[in-house]
Phi, psi and omega in degrees: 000130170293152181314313208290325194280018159192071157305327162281341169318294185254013183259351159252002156259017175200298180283323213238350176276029141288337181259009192270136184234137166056173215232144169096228201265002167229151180245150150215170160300157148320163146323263170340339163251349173193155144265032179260152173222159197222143183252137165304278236195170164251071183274181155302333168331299214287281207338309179330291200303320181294316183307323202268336153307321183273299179096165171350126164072355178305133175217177183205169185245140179221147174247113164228172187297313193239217204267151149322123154263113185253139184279206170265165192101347184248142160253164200233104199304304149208211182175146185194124190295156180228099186275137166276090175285134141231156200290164219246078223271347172290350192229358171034177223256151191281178199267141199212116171292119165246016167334328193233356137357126169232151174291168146273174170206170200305301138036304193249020179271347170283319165336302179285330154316309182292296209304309170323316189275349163302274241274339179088343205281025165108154174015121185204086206258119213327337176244017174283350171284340175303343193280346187194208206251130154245169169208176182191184180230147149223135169235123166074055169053044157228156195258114182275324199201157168185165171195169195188186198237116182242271176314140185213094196231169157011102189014042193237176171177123182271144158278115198230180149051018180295100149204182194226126196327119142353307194267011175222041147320132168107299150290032163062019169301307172271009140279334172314304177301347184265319150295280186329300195273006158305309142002269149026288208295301187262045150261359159282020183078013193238171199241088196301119146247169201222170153231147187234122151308161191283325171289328148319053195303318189310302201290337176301283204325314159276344175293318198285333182305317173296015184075033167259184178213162178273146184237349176197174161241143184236181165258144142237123179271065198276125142231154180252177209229118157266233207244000000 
C-alpha cells in the first residue's frame, strides 16, 4: 500500500506525531487540531484501540482507498469521495501571480477562522495552523484568500484549507495561494498533494492548470464511537 492511500497513518507516526493521541494500531489528532484519525488495519483490534481513543460518543473523520467495514458499535455519520491530487513533478507547477501572497502568523488566526467559517473548504480546527506554513492576500485589512499545509508525511505534504472571499472570485486568488505553499513544500524536498471532492469542478480545474493530476479516489469516512 502507498503512504498516499493512509495519510494520516503516517503523517502521525512520522512528521506529525507531536500532534498524534495514541499507539499500536490506531491514531488521531488532538482534538483541537484536526478530527482526523487514522487505522493500521480493520481488524477488530485496530476499532478497539481507536473506540477507546475517542471514547463514548466520540467521533472522527478517516481517509481509505476503498469504503471502510465498520463493525458494530459504531454509527457511520456520513462517507464521501474524495479525488487525491498530486503534482505531476515531470511538468513542475504553471505560472500563477503570487505577488500579493503573504505569510500568516499566529496572529492572523481569527482572520483565518472567519474567512474558513465563510468559504467552508473543509475541516479547520483551532490549532490547525500549528501543522503547517499558511499564507493568504488581504485587502483593505481583510483576509480574502488563504491556504496551507496540513497532513505532512514521509517525503509528502497537503495542500489544504484553500479558499477564497466569495467578492473576491475570479482573480486567480487560489492559485496564487495554492502556488506559494506549493512552492514551501518543494524547496523541502517534498512532493505536494491535495483532496477535492469530485462535484468541485471549479476547483479541480485550477488544480489541474497548476499541474496537478489525480492519483487515487479515496473514501471519507466520519464515525461515531458508541456508548
Amino acid at each position: 500500500m502507498h503512504l498516499l492511500d493512509n495519510p494520516f497513518w503516517h503523517a502521525l507516526g512520522g512528521p506529525q506525531q507531536s500532534w498524534n493521541e495514541g499507539t499500536g494500531l490506531a491514531r488521531r489528532y488532538q482534538r483541537d487540531v484536526a478530527p482526523f484519525a487514522a487505522l493500521h488495519d480493520s481488524s477488530p483490534q485496530a476499532w478497539a484501540e481507536l473506540g477507546a481513543l475517542l471514547g463514548p460518543g466520540g467521533g472522527a473523520a478517516l481517509f481509505s482507498p476503498t469504503a471502510l467495514e465498520v463493525p458494530s458499535g459504531w454509527t457511520v455519520r456520513t462517507t464521501f469521495p474524495l479525488l487525491q491530487m498530486v503534482l505531476e513533478e515531470t511538468t513542475g507547477t504553471a505560472s500563477a501571480q503570487t505577488g500579493e501572497v503573504v505569510p500568516l502568523q499566529n496572529s492572523d488566526a481569527a482572520a483565518m477562522r472567519q474567512l474558513v467559517g465563510l468559504t467552508r473548504p473543509g475541516p479547520f480546527s483551532a490549532r490547525t495552523p500549528e501543522l503547517g506554513r499558511y499564507v493568504g492576500v488581504w485587502e483593505h485589512g481583510e483576509l480574502i484568500a488563504l491556504a496551507g499545509e496540513r497532513a505532512r508525511l514521509p517525503g509528502y505534504c497537503e495542500v489544504s484549507a484553500v479558499c477564497v472571499h466569495p467578492q473576491a472570485q475570479g482573480r486567480g486568488l487560489g492559485a496564487a495561494v495554492v502556488q506559494r505553499v506549493v512552492e514551501g513544500i518543494q524547496a523541502r524536498g517534498e512532493v505536494p498533494f491535495l483532496h477535492v471532492v469530485p462535484e468541485n469542478v471549479a476547483a479541480k480545474k485550477v488544480y489541474v492548470r497548476l499541474r496537478f493530476g489525480v492519483r487515487a479516489e479515496l473514501v471519507g469516512t466520519v464515525v461515531e464511537k458508541g456508548a
